[in-house]
ROSE-4610 file (N, C-alpha, C; in Angstrom, 1 decimal, always signed):
// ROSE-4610
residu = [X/X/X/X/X/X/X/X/X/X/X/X/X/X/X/X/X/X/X/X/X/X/X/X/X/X/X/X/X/X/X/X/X/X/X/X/X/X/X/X/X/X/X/X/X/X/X/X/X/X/X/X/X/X/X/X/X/X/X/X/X/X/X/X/X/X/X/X/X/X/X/X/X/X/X/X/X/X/X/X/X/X/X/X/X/X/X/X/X/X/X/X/X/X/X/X/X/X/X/X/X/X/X/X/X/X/X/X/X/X/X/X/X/X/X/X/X/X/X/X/X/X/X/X/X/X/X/X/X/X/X/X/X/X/X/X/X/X/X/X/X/X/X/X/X/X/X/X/X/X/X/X/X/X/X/X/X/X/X/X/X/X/X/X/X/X/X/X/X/X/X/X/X/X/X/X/X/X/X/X/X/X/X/X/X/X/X/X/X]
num = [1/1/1/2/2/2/3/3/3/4/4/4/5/5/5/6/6/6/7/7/7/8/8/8/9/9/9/10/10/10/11/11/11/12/12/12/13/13/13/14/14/14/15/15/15/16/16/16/17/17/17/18/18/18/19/19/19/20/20/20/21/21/21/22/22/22/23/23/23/24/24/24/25/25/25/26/26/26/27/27/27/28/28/28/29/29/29/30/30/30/31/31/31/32/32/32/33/33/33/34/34/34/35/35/35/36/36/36/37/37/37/38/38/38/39/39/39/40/40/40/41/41/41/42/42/42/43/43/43/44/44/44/45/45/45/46/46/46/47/47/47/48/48/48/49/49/49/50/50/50/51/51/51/52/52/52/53/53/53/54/54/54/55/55/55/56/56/56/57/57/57/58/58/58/59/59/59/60/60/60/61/61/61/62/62/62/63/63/63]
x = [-7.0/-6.8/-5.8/-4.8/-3.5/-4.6/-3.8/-4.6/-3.2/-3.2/-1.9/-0.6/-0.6/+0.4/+1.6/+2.8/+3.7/+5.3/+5.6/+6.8/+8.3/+8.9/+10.5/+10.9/+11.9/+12.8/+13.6/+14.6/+15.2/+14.2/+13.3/+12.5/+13.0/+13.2/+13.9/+13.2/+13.1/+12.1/+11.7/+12.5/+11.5/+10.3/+10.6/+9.8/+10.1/+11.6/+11.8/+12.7/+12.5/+13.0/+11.9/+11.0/+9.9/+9.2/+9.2/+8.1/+7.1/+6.2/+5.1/+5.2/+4.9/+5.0/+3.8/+2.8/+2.4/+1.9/+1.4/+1.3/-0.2/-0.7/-1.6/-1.3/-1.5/-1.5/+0.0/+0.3/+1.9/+2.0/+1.3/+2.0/+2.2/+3.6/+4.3/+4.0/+3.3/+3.1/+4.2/+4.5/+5.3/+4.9/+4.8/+4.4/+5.0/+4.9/+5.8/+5.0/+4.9/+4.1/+3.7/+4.4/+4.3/+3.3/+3.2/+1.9/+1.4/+0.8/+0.0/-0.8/-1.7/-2.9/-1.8/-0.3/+0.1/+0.5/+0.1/+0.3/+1.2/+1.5/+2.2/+3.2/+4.0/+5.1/+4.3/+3.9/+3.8/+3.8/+4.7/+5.9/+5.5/+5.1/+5.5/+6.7/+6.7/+7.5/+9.1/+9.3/+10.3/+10.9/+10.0/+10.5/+11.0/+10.0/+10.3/+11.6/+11.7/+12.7/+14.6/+14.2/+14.9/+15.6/+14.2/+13.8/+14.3/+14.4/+14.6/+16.1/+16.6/+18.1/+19.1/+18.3/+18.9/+19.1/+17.9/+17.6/+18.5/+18.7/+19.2/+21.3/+21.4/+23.1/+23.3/+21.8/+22.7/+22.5/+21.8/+21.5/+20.5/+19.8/+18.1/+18.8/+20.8/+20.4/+20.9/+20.8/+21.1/+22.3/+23.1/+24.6/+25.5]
y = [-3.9/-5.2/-6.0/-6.5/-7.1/-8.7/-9.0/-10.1/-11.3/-12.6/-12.9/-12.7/-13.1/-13.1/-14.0/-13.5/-14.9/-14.7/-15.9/-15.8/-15.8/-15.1/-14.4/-15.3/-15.1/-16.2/-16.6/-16.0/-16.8/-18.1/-17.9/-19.1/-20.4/-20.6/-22.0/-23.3/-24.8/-25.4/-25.9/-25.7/-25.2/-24.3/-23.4/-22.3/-21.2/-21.2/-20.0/-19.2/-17.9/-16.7/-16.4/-16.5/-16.4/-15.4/-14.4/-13.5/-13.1/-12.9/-12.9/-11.7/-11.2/-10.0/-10.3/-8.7/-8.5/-7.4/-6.7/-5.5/-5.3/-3.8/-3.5/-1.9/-1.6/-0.7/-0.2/+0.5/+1.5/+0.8/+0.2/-0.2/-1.6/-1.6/-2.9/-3.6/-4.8/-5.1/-6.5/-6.2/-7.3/-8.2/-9.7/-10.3/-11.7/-11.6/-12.9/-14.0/-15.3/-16.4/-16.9/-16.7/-17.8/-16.8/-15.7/-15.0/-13.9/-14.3/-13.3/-12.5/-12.8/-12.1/-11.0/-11.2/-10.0/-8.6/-8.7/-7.2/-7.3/-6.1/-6.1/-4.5/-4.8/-3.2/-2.9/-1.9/-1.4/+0.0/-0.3/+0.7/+1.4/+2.2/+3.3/+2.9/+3.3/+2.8/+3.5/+4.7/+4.9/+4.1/+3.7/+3.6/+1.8/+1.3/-0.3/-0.4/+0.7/+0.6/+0.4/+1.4/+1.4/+0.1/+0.0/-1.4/-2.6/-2.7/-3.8/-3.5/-2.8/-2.5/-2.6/-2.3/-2.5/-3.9/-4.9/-6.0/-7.2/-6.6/-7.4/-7.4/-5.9/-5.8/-6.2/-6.6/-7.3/-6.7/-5.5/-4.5/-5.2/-6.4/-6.2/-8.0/-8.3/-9.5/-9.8/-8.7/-8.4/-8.7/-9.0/-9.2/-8.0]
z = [-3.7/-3.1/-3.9/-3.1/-3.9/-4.3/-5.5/-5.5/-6.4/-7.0/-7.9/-6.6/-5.7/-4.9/-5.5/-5.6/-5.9/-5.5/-5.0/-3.8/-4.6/-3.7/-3.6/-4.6/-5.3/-6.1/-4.9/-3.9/-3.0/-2.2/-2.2/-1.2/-1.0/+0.1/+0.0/+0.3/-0.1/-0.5/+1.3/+2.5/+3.5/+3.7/+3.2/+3.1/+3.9/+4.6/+5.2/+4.3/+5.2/+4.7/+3.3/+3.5/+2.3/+2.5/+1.5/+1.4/+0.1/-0.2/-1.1/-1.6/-3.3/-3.8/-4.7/-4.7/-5.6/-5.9/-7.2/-7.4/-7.5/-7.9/-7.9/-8.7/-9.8/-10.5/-10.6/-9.8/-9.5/-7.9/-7.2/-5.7/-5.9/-5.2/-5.0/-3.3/-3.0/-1.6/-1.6/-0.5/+0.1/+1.6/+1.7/+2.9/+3.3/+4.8/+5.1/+4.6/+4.3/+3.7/+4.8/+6.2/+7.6/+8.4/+7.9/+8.5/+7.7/+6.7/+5.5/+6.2/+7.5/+8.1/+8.9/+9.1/+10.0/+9.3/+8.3/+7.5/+6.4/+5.7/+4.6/+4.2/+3.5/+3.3/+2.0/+1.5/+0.5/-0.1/-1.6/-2.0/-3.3/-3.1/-4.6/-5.4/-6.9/-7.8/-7.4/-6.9/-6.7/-5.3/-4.5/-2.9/-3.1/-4.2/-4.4/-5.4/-6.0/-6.7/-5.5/-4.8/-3.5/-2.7/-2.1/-1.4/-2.2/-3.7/-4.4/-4.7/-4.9/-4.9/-3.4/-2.6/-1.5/-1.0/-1.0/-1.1/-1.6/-3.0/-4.0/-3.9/-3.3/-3.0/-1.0/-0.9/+0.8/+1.7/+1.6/+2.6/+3.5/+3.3/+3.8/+4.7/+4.7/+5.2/+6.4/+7.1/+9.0/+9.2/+8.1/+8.9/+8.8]
């Protein structure tokens, strides 16, 4: 059970484009803050390593 949830460094002080990270041993979970009850991505150390590199160079911003 993820527990210590704590939000994106981009969050903006509306609160969109906000998503929640927290860990749990070796898994990384990720969740929207505008609907925490609708589920969550969660990543093995290599796959978040991925996911967070991709993320971070622009891949993850639909344009």
């Amino acid at each position: 059970m993820y527990q210590n949830w704590r939000k994106g460094s981009r969050t903006t002080a509306t609160g969109a484009d906000c998503v929640e990270i927290a860990r749990d041993g070796a898994l990384t979970a990720v969740r929207d803050t505008k609907n925490r009850a609708g589920g969550l991505l969660e990543f093995g150390p290599r796959e978040w390593a991925r996911f967070a590199d991709g993320a971070k160079g622009g891949a993850l911003d639909g344009r």
